[in-house]
C-alpha positions in Angstrom: 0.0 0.0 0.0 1.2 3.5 -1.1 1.8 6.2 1.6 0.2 9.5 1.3 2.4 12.2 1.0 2.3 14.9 3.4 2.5 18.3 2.2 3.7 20.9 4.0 2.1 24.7 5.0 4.5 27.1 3.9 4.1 30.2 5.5 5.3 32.9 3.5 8.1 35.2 5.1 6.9 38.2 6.8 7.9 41.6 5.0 11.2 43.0 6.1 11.3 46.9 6.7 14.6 49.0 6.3 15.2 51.3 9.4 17.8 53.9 9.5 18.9 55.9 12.6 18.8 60.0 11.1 19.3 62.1 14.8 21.1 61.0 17.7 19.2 60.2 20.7 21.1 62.7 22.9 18.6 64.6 24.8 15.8 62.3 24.3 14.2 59.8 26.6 16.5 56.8 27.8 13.7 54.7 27.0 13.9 55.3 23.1 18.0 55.3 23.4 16.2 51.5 24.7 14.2 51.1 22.2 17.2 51.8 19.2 19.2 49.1 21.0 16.3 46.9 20.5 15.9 47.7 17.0 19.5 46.7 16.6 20.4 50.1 15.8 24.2 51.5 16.9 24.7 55.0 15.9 23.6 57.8 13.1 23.0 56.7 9.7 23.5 52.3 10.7 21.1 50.7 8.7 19.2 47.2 9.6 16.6 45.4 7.9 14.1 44.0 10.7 10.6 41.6 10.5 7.2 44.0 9.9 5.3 42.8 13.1 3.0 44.2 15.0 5.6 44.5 18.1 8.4 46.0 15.9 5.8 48.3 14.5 4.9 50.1 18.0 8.8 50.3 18.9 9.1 52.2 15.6 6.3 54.6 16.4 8.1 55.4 19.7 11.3 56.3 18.3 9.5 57.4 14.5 11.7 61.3 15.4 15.0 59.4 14.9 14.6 57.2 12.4 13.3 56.5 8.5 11.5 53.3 7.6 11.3 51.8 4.1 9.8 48.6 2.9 11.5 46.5 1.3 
């Protein structure tokens, strides 16, 4: 007797976003110098390419005075 195959869900991969730092966070809350660090972000014009979710969304929105986005 044949065996069924078993096909696998494929998820497809969430969209990435480009974040770039554009001011220092000198002067600002310590909680958004947090928040960079969490984004993976070390100093003025650093670049990183991070998930689109729903989390990484609201730590954008908190910080959106020192940084650009871009999807990519």
């Amino acid at each position: 007797m044949a065996r069924a195959k078993t096909v696998k869900a494929t998820t497809p991969a969430p969209a990435r976003l480009t974040v770039t730092q554009i001011r220092s966070a000198i002067g600002f809350n310590k909680n958004q110098r947090v928040v960079l660090e969490g984004l993976g972000i070390r100093r003025i014009r650093h670049t990183v390419e991070v998930p689109d979710t729903p989390a990484i969304r609201g730590m954008l929105l908190k910080v959106r005075h020192l940084v650009t986005v871009e999807a990519k």
